[in-house]
Each structure stands twice: as structure tokens, then as C-alpha cells.
C-alpha positions in Angstrom: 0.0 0.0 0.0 1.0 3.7 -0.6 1.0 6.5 2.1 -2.0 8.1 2.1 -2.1 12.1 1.8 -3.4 14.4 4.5 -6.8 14.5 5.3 -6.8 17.8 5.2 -6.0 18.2 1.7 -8.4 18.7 -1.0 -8.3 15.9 -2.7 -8.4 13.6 0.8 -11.7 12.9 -0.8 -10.3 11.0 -3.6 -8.1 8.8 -1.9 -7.5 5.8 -2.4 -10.8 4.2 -0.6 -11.3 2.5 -4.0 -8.8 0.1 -2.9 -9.1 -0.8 0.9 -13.2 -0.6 0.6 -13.7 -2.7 -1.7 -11.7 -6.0 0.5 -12.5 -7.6 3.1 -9.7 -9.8 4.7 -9.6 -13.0 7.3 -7.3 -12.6 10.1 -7.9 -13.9 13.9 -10.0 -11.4 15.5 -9.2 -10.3 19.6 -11.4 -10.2 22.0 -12.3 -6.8 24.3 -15.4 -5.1 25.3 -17.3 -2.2 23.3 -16.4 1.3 23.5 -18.9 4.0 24.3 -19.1 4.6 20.7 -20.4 1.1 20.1 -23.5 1.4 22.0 -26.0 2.0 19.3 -25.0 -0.9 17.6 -28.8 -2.5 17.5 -31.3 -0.4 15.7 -33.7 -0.2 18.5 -37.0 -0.4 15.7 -35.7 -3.6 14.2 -38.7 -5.0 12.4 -39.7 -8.8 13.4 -38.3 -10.4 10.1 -39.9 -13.7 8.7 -38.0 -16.0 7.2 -36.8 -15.5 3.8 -38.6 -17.0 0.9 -35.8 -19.4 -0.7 -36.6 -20.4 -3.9 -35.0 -23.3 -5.7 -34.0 -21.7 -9.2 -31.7 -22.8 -11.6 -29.7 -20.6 -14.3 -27.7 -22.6 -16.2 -28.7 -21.0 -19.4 -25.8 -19.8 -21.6 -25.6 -16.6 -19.8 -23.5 -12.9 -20.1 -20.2 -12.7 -22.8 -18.3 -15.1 -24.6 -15.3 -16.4 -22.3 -13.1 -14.8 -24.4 -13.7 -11.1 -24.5 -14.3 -8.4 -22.4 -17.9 -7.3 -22.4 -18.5 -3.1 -21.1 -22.5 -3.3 -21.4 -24.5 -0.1 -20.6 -27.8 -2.0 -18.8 -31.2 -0.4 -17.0 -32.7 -0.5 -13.6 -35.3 -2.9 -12.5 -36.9 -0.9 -10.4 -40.6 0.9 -11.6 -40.0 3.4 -14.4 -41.9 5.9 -12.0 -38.5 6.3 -9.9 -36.3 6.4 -12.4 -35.4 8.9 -15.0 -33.3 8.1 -17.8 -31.5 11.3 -18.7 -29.5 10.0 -22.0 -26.2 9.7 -23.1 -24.0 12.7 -21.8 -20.5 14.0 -22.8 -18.6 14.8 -19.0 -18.8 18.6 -19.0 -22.9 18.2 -20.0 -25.2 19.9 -17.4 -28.0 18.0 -16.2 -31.1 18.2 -14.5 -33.5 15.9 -12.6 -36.5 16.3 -10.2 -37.1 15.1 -6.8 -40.5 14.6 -5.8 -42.0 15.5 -2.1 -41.6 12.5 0.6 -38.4 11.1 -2.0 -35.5 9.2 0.5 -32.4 9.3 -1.8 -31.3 9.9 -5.2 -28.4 8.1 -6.8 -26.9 9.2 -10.0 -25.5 6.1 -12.1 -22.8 6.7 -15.1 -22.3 4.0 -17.2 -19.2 4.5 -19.6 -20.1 4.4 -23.4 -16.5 5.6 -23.9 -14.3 7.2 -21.5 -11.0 7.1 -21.0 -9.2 3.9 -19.8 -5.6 5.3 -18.3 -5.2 6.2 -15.0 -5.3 9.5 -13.2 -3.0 10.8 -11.2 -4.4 13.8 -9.0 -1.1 16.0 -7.4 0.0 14.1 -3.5 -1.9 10.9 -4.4 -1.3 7.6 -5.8 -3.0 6.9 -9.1 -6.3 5.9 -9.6 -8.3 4.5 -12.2 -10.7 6.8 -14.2 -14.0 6.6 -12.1 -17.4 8.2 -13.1 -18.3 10.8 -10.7 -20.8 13.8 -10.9 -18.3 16.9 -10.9 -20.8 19.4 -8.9 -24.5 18.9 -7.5 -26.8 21.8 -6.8 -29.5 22.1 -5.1 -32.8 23.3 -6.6 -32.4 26.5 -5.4 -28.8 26.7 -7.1 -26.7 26.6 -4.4 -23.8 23.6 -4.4 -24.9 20.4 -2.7 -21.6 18.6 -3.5 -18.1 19.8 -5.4 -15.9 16.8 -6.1 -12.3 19.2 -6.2 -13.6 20.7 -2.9 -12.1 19.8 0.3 -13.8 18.0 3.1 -14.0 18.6 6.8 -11.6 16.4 8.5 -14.5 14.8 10.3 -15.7 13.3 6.8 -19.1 12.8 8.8 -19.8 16.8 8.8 -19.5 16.6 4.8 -23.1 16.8 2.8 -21.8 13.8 0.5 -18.9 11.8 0.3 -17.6 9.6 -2.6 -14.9 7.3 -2.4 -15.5 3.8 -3.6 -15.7 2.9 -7.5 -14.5 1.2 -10.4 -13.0 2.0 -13.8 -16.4 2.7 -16.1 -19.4 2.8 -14.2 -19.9 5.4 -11.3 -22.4 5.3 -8.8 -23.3 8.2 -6.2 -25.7 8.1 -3.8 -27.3 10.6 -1.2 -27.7 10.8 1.6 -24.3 9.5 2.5 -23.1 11.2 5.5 -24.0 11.6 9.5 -25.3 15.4 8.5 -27.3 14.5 5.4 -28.9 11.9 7.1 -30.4 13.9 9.4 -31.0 16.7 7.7 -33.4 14.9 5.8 -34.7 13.3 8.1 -38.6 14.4 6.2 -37.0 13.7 2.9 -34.5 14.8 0.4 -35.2 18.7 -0.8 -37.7 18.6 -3.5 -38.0 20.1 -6.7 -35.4 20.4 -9.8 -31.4 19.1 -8.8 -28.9 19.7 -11.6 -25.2 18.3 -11.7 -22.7 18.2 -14.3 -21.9 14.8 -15.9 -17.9 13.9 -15.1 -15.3 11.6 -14.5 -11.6 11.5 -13.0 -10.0 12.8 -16.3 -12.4 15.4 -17.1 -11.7 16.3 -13.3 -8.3 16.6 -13.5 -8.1 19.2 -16.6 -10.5 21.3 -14.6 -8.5 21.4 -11.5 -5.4 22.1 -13.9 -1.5 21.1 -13.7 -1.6 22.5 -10.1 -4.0 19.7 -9.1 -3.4 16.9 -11.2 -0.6 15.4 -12.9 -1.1 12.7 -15.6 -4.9 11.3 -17.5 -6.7 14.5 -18.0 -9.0 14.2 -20.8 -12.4 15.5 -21.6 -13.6 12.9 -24.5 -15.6 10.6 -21.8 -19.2 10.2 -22.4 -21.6 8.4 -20.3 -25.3 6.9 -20.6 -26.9 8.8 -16.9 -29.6 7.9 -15.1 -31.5 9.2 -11.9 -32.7 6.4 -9.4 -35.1 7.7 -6.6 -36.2 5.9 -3.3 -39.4 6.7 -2.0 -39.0 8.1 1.4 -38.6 9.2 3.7 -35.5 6.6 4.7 -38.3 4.0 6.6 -37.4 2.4 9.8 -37.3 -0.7 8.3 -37.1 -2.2 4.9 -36.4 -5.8 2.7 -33.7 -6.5 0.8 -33.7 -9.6 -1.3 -30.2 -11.7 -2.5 -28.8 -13.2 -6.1 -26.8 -15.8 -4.5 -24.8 -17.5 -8.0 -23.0 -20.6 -7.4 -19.8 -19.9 -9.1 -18.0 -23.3 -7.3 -17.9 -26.4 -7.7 -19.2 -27.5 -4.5 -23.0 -26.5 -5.1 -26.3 -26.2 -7.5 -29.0 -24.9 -7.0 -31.7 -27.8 -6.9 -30.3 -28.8 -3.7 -28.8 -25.3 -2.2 -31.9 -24.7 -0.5 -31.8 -28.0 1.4 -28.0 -27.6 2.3 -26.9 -27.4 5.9 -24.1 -25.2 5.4 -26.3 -23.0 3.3 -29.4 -22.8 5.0 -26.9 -22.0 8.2 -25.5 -19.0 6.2 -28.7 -17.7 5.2 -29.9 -17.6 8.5 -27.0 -15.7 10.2 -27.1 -13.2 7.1 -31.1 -12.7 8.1 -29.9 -12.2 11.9 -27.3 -9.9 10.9 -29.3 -7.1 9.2 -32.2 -7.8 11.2 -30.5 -5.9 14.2 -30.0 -2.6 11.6 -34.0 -2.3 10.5 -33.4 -4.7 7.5 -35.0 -8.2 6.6 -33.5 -10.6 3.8 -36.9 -11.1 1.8 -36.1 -13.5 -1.0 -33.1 -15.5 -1.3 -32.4 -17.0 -4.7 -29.7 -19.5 -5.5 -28.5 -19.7 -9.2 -26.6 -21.5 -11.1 -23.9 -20.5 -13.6 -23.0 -22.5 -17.6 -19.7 -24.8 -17.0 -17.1 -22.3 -18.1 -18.4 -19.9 -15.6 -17.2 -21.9 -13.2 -13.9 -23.0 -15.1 -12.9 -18.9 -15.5 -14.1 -18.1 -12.2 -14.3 -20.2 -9.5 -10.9 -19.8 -8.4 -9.7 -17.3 -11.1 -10.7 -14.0 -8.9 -7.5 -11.9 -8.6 -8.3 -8.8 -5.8 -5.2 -7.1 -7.2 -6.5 -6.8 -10.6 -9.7 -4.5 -10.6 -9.6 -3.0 -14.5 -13.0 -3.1 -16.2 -11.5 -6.6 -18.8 -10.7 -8.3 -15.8 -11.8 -11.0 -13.9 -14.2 -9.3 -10.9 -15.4 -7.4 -13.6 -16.1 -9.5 -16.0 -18.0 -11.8 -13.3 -20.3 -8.9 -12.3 -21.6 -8.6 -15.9 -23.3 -11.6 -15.7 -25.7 -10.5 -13.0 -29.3 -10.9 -14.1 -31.5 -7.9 -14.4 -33.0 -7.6 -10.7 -32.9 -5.3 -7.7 -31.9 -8.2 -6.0 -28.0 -7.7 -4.3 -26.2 -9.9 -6.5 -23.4 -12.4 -4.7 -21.2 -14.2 -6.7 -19.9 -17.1 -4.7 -16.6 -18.7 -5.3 -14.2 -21.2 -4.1 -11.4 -18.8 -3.9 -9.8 -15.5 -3.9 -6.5 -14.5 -5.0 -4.3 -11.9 -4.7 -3.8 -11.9 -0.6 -1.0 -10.8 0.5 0.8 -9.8 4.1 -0.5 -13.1 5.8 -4.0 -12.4 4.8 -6.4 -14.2 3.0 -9.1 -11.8 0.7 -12.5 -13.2 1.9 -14.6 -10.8 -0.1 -14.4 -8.0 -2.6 -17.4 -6.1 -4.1 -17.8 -4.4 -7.6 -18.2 -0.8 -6.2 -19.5 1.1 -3.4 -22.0 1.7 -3.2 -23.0 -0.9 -6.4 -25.1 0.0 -8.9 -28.4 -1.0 -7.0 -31.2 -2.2 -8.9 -29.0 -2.2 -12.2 -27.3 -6.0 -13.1 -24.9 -6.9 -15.5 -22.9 -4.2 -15.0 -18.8 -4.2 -14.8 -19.8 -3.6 -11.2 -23.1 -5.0 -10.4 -21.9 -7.8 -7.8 -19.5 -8.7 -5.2 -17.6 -12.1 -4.7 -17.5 -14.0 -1.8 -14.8 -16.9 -1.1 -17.9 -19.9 0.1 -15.2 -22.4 0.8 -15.9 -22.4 4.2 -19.6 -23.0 4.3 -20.7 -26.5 6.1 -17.1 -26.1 8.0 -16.6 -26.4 12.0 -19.0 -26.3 14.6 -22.5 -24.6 14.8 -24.2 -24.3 17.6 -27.6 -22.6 18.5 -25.9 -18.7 18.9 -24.3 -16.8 15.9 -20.1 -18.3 16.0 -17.9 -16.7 14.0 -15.3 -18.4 15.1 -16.1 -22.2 14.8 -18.7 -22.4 12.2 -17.8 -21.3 9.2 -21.3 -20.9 7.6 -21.5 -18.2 10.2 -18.3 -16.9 9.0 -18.9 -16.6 5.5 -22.5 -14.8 6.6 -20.6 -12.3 7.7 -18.6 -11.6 4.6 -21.6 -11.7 2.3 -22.9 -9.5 4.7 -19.9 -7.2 4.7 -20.3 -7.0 1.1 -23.6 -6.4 0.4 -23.1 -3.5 3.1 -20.8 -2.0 0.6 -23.7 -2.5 -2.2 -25.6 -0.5 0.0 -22.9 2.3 0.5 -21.0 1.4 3.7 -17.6 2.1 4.2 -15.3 0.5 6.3 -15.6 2.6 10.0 -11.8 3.0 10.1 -9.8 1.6 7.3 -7.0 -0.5 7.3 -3.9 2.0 7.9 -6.4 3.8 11.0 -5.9 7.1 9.3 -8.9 7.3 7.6 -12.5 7.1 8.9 -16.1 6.6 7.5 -18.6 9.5 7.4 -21.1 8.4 9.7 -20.9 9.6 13.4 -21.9 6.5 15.7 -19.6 4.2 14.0 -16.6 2.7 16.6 -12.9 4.5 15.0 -9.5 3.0 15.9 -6.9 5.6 14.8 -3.7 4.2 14.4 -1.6 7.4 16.5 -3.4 5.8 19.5 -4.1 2.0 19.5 -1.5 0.1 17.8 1.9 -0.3 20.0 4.3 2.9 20.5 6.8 1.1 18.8 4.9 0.9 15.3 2.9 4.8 15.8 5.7 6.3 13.7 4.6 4.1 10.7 1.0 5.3 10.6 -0.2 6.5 7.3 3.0 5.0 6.1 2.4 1.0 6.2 1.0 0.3 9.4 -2.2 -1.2 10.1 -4.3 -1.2 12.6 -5.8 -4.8 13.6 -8.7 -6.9 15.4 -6.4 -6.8 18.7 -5.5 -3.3 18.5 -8.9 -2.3 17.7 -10.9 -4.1 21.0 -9.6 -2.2 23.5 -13.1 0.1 23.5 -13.1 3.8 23.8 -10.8 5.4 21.1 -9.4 1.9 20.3 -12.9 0.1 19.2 -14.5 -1.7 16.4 -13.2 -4.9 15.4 -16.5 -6.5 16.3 -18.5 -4.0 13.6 -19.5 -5.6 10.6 -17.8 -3.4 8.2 -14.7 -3.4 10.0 -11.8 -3.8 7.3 -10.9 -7.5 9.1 -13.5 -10.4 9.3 -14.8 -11.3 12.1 -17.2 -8.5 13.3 -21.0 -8.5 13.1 -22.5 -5.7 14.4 -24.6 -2.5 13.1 -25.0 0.6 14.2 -28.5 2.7 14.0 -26.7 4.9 11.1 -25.4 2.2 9.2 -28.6 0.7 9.0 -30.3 3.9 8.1 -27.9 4.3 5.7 -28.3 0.9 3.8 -32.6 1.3 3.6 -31.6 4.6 2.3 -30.4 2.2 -1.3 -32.8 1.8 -3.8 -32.4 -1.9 -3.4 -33.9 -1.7 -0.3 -38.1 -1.8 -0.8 
């Protein structure tokens, strides 16, 4: 990993979250009580969730692109045609507008690339990134700017109106709200009436912003296909989400997933999971995948490589059109590294929810732990490794739905919700390793147990395995997603 710049810098906002977000890793996780800041870790209106519907389906159908090339597709949302508003195929630099109707919970603004520019971008005191979609400036209706992306931040990224970190090459995704303030500031609903922003990307970006700012990729040819997604709101107290699970291993099919120990054990920690954050898994459906799927993918994954013709990419196209949250689930992951082993790695953050078949509609999930260890009648994430691999399908499809990891893995840098545990690396790893931080070191599960300052290896997001809690804002956050219904 390369340092990090400042916080305090303006572009702190495009570091490189792209990276650490979008991994989950398996290391032994420490004990330690909660911190104060853990305490709202249950939503306290949790609905009473039934148990999901789980359908036996197969999909064995010749499905997505030939093995052999690299498939970009520009797809549609599945969700009614009444909340979305298809605004067109936009050059970056294009102005555009879209309404927001009283009692409306979110908006997210999707770019799909038609053609944009594929080189990466370096911005001036940061590493360099791949050329991300991103809306250059929101205004409000009344004109006035919602969010700038070459603005700073507040150091507290929780006090921001929007943040927007994770994303892949081609296909950008941006979501409001996003942040502790936003979230309560519409707490009746987003503002109503007529938003405008102007289309962009990374390159486009970094000619605006000028030699000053940014160093190498500018460009200005990139041209996107834009759409609006709403969320009727206000943000409810609780919602449904329902699952694509698509067996891309060898070890299962869908005629008999349903009946599966291991499976039905997963399933049912998933359910408990976001049932403590106002969410309830509603349908469940297990699919399978043509031969060759399996052959490229069940153990070709490489977390390193994250260009639109690779492989994660290339697996996410093949999500069927649905507002299902779309898991692909594998028999390994490659590309750890540092004694870790990379559990789970998602397409984007947040995904492109309600809109499969994407480069990014999807997140992978290493399953070869599922029917492993010993379960017993409480959640284990320690011995049973159905309950285990719960947690990483439900680490991911918190990304889907626009989490962030609470502190990421150097413990420099922190999510933007405010009741969220943080474990900065200046104060909980040893004395001995401080003067590394935000220069290699990483904070881990022990360091981060302690409570207080020092707290959060048992969150769900936390950037380890082995955590599944939820705080009141992070499940606010996820029924905020237009997957959620």
C-alpha cells in the first residue's frame, strides 16, 4: 500500500478508498469489550423479520459474454419506471437536470461509460487511480452547491453533505444521503424540486482542476449513458432487501442449495445480521452459472486486478437484471497478500443497486468455508464457518448499499457516519509501530478491542472479518439504497 495524503488536503476525498473498501480480509480477531461509541449498535425499531422465501432456481442458461472477450454493457434499472429517469447519453462537461418529488428518500446518480478514457489518473499528493465516473458538482434546486468533487472536506468526513470514495473504472455510482449530516437533515426527505449536476469523470476532473492539481490522464472525450434512481422516502425504519446468491463453485447447485446445511446455516446468520440494523433478507435465490463460468471463475478472482476486462469485472456482468444484491460465490480469492487471506471484494461502493450486469453490479465471496466447523444454536464466527462466511456476504452487500469500512485499514482514515466505533492508528496500535501510521502500518482486530478510542473490530464493516455488528446509522444508511423496498 502507498501512504495516504493528508486529510486535510483537497483531494483527501479521492483517496485511495477504492482500494481498501472494496476487500475484506480473514485474520484472527481479539477479543475486548465495546467502547462507548459502540453502543448504538442495534437499531432499536428492528422489524420482526420472517424467514426468507428461498426459492430453488436454476440458471444454467448460456448466460453474459463469450469467455473470451471483455464485455462493457450499458444495462437499466429494474426498479418501476416511475422512480427512475433516464436522462441520456451525456458527454462529462454536460449539465443535467432531474427532479425530486416531495416525501423522495435518496437519489443516486449512475454513469455508465459508453466511452471514457481507460488510463489512470493521477491527482497531485496521491497515488494513481483509475478513471472513475463521478458527478463533478451537485446543486440544489435552489442553485446553491450540494456537493463539489475538487472541494475539500471537513476532517471529520461525517460533517461533509456527501462523500464519494469507492468505484471502479467505467461505471460510477453516487448516492445521497451518505453522510451523519445529510442523514439527518433529511430526516422528512430529500429537498424537492429540480437538482442539476454536471456529468464527469476523473479525467475530465483533473483538466478542470489544472497542472496545479493533477498530474497525468486528464481528458475530456468521456461520455456516459446517466440515469437518476429515486427511493421513495422518507429513509423507513425498516425495509427488505432480497439476495442473487450464483454458485460460481464447484461444490454446489442450485436444486439442492436450498436443502444444504451449510447454506441454510448462512442464510440464517445473514437474516440475523441485518435484522439488528431495521433490514429483513426477503427472498433468497440460489442460481446457477454454464460450465465455463465456473472454469474462469471459481478460483480465477485476482483482488489485485480491478480493470474493467478483468476477472471481478467480467463476473459482475453476468448479474441478471433484478434489484436483488447480487453475490457471486466462489471457491477462492487470490491476490492476498501480508499473511491475509481476501474473503470478499465487491464491484463498487455503493453498487449500482437495482442495475445488473454491469462491470460492477456484484461482489464475490470466497464460500469455501460453508458446512465447515461447529454450529451451535448462537451466531459463532469463530467455529462455524457458515457463520463466518454470513458475515462476509454480509460485509459486502453492506458496501452494495454504501457502507464504508468505519476505520480503514492504515487507521488514518474514517467513515462519514458519526456513531460508528474509530480505531486511529496514533493511538491504538503499539508505541513502537505509531511512527509508521499513514506510512504502512495497520491497525488490527487486537488493536482495535480495547473500546473507547481503540474500538470496532466487532462492527461488521470493520476492514478484518470477524465482526457482526450495526449501528443505528449504518442501518439507516443501507434502507436509504434503492435496493432496499
Amino acid at each position: 500500500m502507498s501512504a495516504r495524503p493528508t486529510r486535510a488536503r483537497p483531494e483527501a476525498h479521492r483517496l485511495p478508498r477504492w482500494w481498501v473498501a472494496a476487500t475484506v480480509a480473514l485474520a484472527a480477531c481479539g477479543g475486548g469489550s465495546p467502547g462507548p461509541r459502540e453502543e448504538p449498535f442495534v437499531a432499536p425499531l428492528a422489524p420482526d423479520c420472517s424467514p426468507p422465501t428461498i426459492p430453488d432456481v436454476s440458471f444454467a442458461a448460456t448466460v453474459g459474454p463469450a469467455p473470451a472477450t471483455c464485455a462493457t454493457p450499458v444495462h437499466d434499472s429494474a426498479l418501476d419506471a416511475a422512480w427512475v429517469q433516464h436522462l441520456g447519453t451525456l458527454a462529462v462537461g454536460s449539465t443535467a437536470a432531474f427532479v425530486v418529488p416531495p416525501g423522495t428518500g435518496s437519489f443516486t446518480i449512475v454513469e455508465q461509460a459508453v466511452q471514457a478514457s481507460t488510463g489512470p489518473v493521477t491527482f497531485a499528493g496521491a497515488s494513481p487511480l483509475p478513471n472513475r465516473a463521478v458527478p463533478l458538482r451537485i446543486k440544489y434546486p435552489d442553485g446553491s452547491i450540494f456537493f463539489d468533487d475538487t472541494a475539500p472536506i471537513p476532517l471529520d468526513f461525517s460533517l461533509a453533505s456527501a462523500v464519494s470514495f469507492g468505484g471502479r473504472q467505467g461505471t460510477g455510482v453516487f448516492t445521497a444521503p451518505s453522510t451523519a449530516h445529510t442523514l439527518a437533515a433529511w430526516a422528512r426527505g430529500v429537498p424537492s424540486g429540480t437538482w442539476s449536476f454536471v456529468v464527469g469523470d476523473y479525467a475530465s476532473e483533473c483538466v478542470e482542476v489544472g497542472p496545479a492539481g493533477c498530474t497525468s490522464g486528464g481528458g475530456t472525450t468521456g461520455i456516459y449513458d446517466v440515469s437518476v434512481l429515486l427511493r421513495p422516502g422518507p429513509v423507513p425504519r425498516s425495509g427488505t432487501i432480497d439476495l442473487d446468491l450464483y454458485l460460481v463453485t464447484t461444490r454446489f447447485r442450485a436444486p439442492g442449495a436450498p436443502s444444504d446445511p451449510g447454506l441454510a446455516r448462512m442464510v440464517s446468520t445473514i437474516s440475523s445480521v441485518f435484522a439488528g440494523a431495521g433490514i429483513c433478507v426477503g427472498r433468497v435465490t440460489f442460481l446457477d452459472v454454464p460450465d465455463w463460468v465456473r472454469a474462469d471463475y471459481a478460483t480465477g478472482i485476482d483482488a489485485t486486478r480491478l480493470g474493467a476486462c478483468d476477472a471481478l469485472a467480467q463476473l459482475c456482468t453476468l448479474s441478471r437484471p433484478s434489484a436483488a444484491v447480487p453475490i457471486f460465490l466462489v471457491d477462492a480469492i487470490g491476490g492476498s497478500g501480508g499473511g491475509l487471506r481476501t474473503v470478499g471484494i465487491d464491484g463498487a461502493i455503493p453498487g449500482p443497486a437495482t442495475i445488473g450486469g454491469t462491470i460492477v453490479s456484484g461482489a464475490v465471496v470466497n464460500a469455501s468455508d460453508v458446512g465447515a466447523g461447529t454450529c451451535g444454536a448462537s451466531i459463532d464466527l469463530a467455529a462455524c464457518g457458515s457463520d463466518a462466511t454470513a458475515a462476509v456476504v454480509a460485509h459486502e452487500v453492506g458496501h452494495y448499499l454504501g457502507l464504508y469500512h468505519p476505520t480503514e485499514s492504515g487507521g488514518t482514515i474514517f467513515d462519514a457516519l458519526s456513531d460508528t466505533p474509530t480505531c486511529a492508528c496514533s493511538q491504538c496500535v503499539p508505541p513502537a509501530y505509531r511512527p509508521s501510521c499513514g506510512a504502512g502500518a495497520n491497525v488490527g482486530a487486537s488493536d482495535c478491542s480495547a473500546g473507547g478510542a481503540c474500538a470496532g473490530a466487532s462492527n461488521l464493516m470493520f476492514w478484518l472479518a470477524g465482526g457482526d455488528q450495526l449501528t443505528a446509522q449504518q442501518g439507516q444508511l443501507m434502507r436509504a439504497s434503492p435496493a432496499t423496498r
